[in-house]
Phi, psi and omega in degrees: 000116156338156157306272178317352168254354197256346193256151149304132170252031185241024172090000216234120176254177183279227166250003160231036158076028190237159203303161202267124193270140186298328170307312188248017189218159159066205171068200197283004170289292184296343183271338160317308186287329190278290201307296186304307174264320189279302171304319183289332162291328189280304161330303162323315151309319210267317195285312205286009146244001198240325169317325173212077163260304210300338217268333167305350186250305178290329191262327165248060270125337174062054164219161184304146170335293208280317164336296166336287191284329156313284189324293178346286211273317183290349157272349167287283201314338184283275198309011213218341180278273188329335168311306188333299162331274167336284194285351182294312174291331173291297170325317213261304174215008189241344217045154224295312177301302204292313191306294165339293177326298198294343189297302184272009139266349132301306174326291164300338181290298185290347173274299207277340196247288176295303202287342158336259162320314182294317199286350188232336171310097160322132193053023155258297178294140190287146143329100197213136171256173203266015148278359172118173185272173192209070196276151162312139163311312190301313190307312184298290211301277174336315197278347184252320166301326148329311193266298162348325222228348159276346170281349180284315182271340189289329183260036159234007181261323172324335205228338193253325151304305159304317193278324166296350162306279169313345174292329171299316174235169197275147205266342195257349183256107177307324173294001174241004158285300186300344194269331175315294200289326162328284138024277179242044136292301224271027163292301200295035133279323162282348179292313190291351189287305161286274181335333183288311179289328176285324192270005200252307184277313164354272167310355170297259205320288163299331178277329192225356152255293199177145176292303151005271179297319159326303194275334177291312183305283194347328206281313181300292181277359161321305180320260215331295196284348204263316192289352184282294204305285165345326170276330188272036198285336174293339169236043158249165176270180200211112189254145167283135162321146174219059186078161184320127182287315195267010167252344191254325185301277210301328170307309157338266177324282179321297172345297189293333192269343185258354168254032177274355147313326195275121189278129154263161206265144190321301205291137200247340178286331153299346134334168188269134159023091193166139189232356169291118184281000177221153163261165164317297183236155201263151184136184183208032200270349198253012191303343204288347180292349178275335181296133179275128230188138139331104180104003174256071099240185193217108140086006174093349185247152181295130184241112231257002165265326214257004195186111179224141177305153173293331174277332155278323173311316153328280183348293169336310218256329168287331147319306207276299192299352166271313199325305183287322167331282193331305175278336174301325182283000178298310178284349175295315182298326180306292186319302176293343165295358192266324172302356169236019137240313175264005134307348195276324210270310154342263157011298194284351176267007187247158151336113182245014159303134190227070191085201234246355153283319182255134172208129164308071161345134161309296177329324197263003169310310176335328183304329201291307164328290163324298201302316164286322171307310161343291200287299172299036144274330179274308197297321204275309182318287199266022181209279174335303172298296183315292217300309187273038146272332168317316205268313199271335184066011140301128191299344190258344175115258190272158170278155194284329152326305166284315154324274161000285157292345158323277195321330186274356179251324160312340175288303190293323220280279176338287189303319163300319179310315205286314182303325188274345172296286185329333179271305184273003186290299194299321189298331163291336160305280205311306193298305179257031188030082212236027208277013175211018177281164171299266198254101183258161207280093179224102196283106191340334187277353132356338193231035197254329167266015190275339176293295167322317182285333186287347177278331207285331179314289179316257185004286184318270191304278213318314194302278182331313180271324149344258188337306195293319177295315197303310190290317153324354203263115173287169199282016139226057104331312196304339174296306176330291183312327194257350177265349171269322153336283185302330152352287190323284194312321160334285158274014168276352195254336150330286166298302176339289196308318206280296201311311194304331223238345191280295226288322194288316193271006165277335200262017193244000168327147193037017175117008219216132184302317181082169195301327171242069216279193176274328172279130179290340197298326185266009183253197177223093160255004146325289182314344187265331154314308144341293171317305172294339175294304147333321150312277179337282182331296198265351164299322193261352151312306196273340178321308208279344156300331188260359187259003209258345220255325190287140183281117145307129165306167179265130178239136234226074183310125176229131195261152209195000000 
C-alpha cells in the first residue's frame, strides 16, 4: 500500500501527533462518537432549556409577552455571538478537540449547579401562589447570570464540532469527500434527535413535574456527551492550528494600506511566494500586500505587516466573498427564531388538549419541526439528491449555493402559512367573542404546518450553510469560518429583538394595544408575520443577485 493512500493528505494527525493513518482513524468509526452521543446530548441539553424558556420567564419570572420574547432571542443570539471566541482559539492555538473538552466542562459545571438550583433551590427558586410567582431581583440576576455563561460555554462548543466532524475525512480523497457532505446531514440530524427528545419529553416534564427536574435531566446528558467525545479520541484526526486567524486579517489589511500606492503587476507569479498564475478568487484590491517593495523585510526575514504571501492574502479575500452568502441568512434566522418565541406564545392561546387529558405544551409542538428534520434529511440525502443529479449533473444534486435558496423561499412559505393561520385565528376571536378566553377551542395543531416548512427550512438553508462555509473556508480558518455561520442565527435573533421592540413602541402610540399585546387575542401578530414575510421575499432577491456573482474556490490538496 502507497503512502498516499495509507496516509490523509489534508495535514490531520492522530492522538499521537503522528501523520493520520486512513485505516485506523477518522471517517464514520470517529464520527459515531461526535454524532450519536456528543452532539445529539449536547443539543438535548441546550434545546431542553432554551424550548420552553420563553414560557420559564413568564411563569416564573413574571414577565410579559414581549419582555419574554426579548430575553429569549436575545439570549439565543448571545449563544450564537460566544462561537466567535470558541473558534478564534481553536484556530489560533489549542484546536478544535480541546476547545471542545474545555468548553463542554464549563457547560456542565454551569448547567448542573447554577441554572439547576435557581430553578429547584429554596431561595434561588422564585416564590410562587396559585396567584403567579414573585421573584426577587437577585433570583432574576442569578437566573440570568446562568443562562449567559452557558452561553458562554455553548460557544466553544457550535463551531468546533461540525468542522472537527468534517475534519474526519480528507477533502483530497474522493471517496471520503463525498462521504463528508454526507456528514452533515446526518450532523443536523443528530442535533434534531435531541431537540426531538427535549421539545417532547422535557418540555412534558417542565411544564407538569417540575422546572427542577426539567433542567436537571439535560444536565445528566450534557456529562454523557463531554464522556462520549472522550472516549473516541484515539480515532479522531487532529488538523493542527494554524495561528491567529484575526492576525493574519489584520497583517493584510496593513500590509495593502501601506501600499496603496503600489500597481500590482498583471503577471500574478510575480507576487511574494506563489507560482500559481491564478488565485483562488478573483479581485487585486488586497493584492498590493504580496507586492514586493523596498523595506518588506526586516533583518533579512519577511515581516508580515509590510509583505504577505499572496496565498494567505486569499484567505482575506476568501473571507470578504463569503461576507454577502453570510448576511443573506440573517433574515432567514429571523424567521427561524420566531419558533421558540412567538409561536409558543401564538400556541398558548389555542386548545392544547390531545383526547379528553392529556394536553400538549405549546413549547412542545417544535418536535413537528424536529420531525421534519428527521423526516427531510434522509429523504434529500438518499432520493432528493439522486433525482436532481440527474437533471444538473452535479455530484451534490443541487450547488450548495442553490440548496440555500431552496431554503430562503420556504423561509418566505412559512411566514406565510403562520400569517393566514393567524388571520383565522383573530377571525375566529372576532367572530364568538372570545377576545378575553384562556384558551380557544381552536386545536393547536393548526400549527403543525408552519413547523413542518421550518424543519424543510433547515434541512435546506441551515445544512447547506454549514457545509458551504466549511468547504469555502480556507483550512485554517474553518473554525473561524463555521463560528461566522453561526453568526447569522445570531444576528437574526438580535432583529427579532430590534423588530419586536420597533413594531411594539410604534403600535403601542396613544394608548393602543399594539401588535403584541399581553392578550394575544387583542393584538394583530398576523401583521407581524406579514412583516417578516416581506422581509423573507426581498432577502431571497437580493440573494439570487449574489449567489449569481460567486466564485467557488478551488480546492488545492497538500501532503502532509
Amino acid at each position: 500500500m502507497s503512502e498516499d493512500y495509507m496516509y490523509a493528505r489534508d495535514g490531520t494527525v492522530d492522538s499521537h501527533d503522528n501523520p493520520a493513518n486512513k485505516n485506523k482513524t477518522g471517517k464514520w468509526k470517529a464520527c459515531c462518537f461526535i454524532l450519536a452521543w456528543n452532539e445529539c446530548c449536547e443539543r438535548l441539553a441546550y434545546y431542553g432549556m432554551s424550548t420552553n424558556l420563553v414560557n420559564y420567564l413568564q411563569i416564573r419570572l413574571n414577565q410579559g409577552n414581549v419582555t419574554a420574547s426579548n430575553n429569549v432571542t436575545n439570549w439565543s443570539g448571545t449563544c450564537y455571538i460566544t462561537p466567535l471566541i470558541g473558534a478564534f482559539l481553536a484556530d489560533a492555538y489549542f484546536g478544535r478537540y480541546w476547545i471542545i473538552d474545555i468548553f463542554s466542562i464549563v457547560y456542565c459545571v454551569v448547567r448542573m449547579t447554577l441554572l439547576t438550583m435557581t430553578a429547584s433551590v429554596e431561595g434561588l427558586n422564585p416564590s410562587c401562589d396559585e396567584n403567579g410567582c414573585d421573584p426577587t431581583k437577585s433570583q432574576v440576576v442569578v437566573c440570568f447570570l446562568a443562562l449567559y455563561l452557558i452561553a458562554f460555554g455553548t460557544g466553544g462548543i457550535k463551531p468546533c464540532l461540525s468542522s472537527f466532524g468534517g475534519d474526519q475525512f480528507d477533502a483530497n480523497d474522493e471517496a471520503e469527500k463525498k462521504k463528508k457532505s454526507s456528514f452533515f446531514n446526518w450532523f443536523y440530524l443528530s442535533i434534531n434527535v435531541g431537540a426531538l427528545v427535549a421539545s417532547s419529553v422535557l418540555v412534558w416534564i417542565q411544564m407538569n413535574v417540575g422546572w427542577g427536574w426539567g433542567f436537571g435531566i439535560p444536565a445528566v446528558a450534557m456529562f454523557i456527551a463531554v464522556g462520549s467525545f472522550f472516549s473516541g479520541s484515539r480515532l479522531y484526526r487532529f488538523p493542527k492550528p494554524g495561528g491567529s486567524p484575526i492576525t493574519r486579517i489584520f497583517q493584510v489589511l496593513v500590509a495593502s494600506m501601506r501600499k496603496s500606492h503600489v500597481n500590482v503587476p498583471h503577471d500574478k507569479t510575480l507576487l511574494s511566494e506563489t507560482t500559481d498564475a491564478e488565485s483562488n478568487i478573483k479581485g487585486r484590491l488586497f493584492d498590493k500586500a504580496a507586492v514586493e517593495v523596498e523595506g518588506g523585510h526586516v533583518q533579512g526575514l519577511i515581516s508580515p505587516w509590510k509583505l504577505y504571501p499572496v496565498t494567505q492574502v486569499e484567505e482575506l479575500k476568501s473571507i470578504v466573498r463569503l461576507l454577502p452568502v453570510w448576511a443573506s441568512g440573517i433574515i432567514c434566522s429571523t424567521v427561524y427564531s420566531q419558533m421558540s418565541t412567538l409561536f409558543v406564545l401564538q400556541g398558548n392561546t389555542m386548545d392544547q388538549h390531545m383526547g379528553p387529558n392529556f394536553r400538549i405544551p405549546s413549547a412542545s409542538l417544535s418536535l413537528f419541526d424536529t420531525l421534519s428534520v428527521i423526516f427531510w434529511t434522509p429523504v434529500y440525502d438518499r432520493i432528493i439528491v439522486q433525482i436532481a443529479r440527474k437533471y444538473t449533473g452535479h455530484e451534490r444534486g443541487f450547488t450548495q449555493l442553490q440548496r440555500m435558496g431552496i431554503g430562503l423561499v420556504l423561509s418566505t412559505i412559512a411566514m406565510i402559512v403562520v400569517g393566514i393561520l393567524e388571520v383565522i385565528r383573530l377571525n375566529y376571536v372576532r367572530r364568538h367573542n372570545y377576545y378575553d378566553l384562556e384558551y380557544i377551542p381552536m386545536s393547536i395543531f393548526w400549527q403543525v404546518p408552519q413547523y413542518f416548512i421550518v424543519g424543510c427550512v433547515e434541512v435546506f438553508t441551515v445544512i447547506g450553510q454549514v457545509e458551504f462555509f466549511y468547504d469555502q473556508a480556507p483550512d485554517a480558518m474553518r473554525g473561524l469560518c463555521s463560528a461566522l455561520a453561526l453568526t447569522t442565527v445570531a444576528l437574526g435573533n438580535y432583529l427579532s429583538t430590534l423588530l419586536v421592540t420597533i413594531v411594539n413602541n410604534l403600535t403601542t402610540k396613544n394608548g393602543n394595544l399594539g401588535w403584541i399585546p399581553d392578550n394575544m387575542n387583542r393584538g394583530h401578530l398576523d401583521y407581524f408575520y406579514w412583516l417578516l414575510a416581506i422581509l423573507s421575499l426581498l432577502n431571497f432577491l437580493v440573494y439570487l443577485w449574489i449567489s449569481k456573482s460567486y466564485t467557488y474556490k478551488k480546492v488545492a490538496g497538500r501532503l502532509g
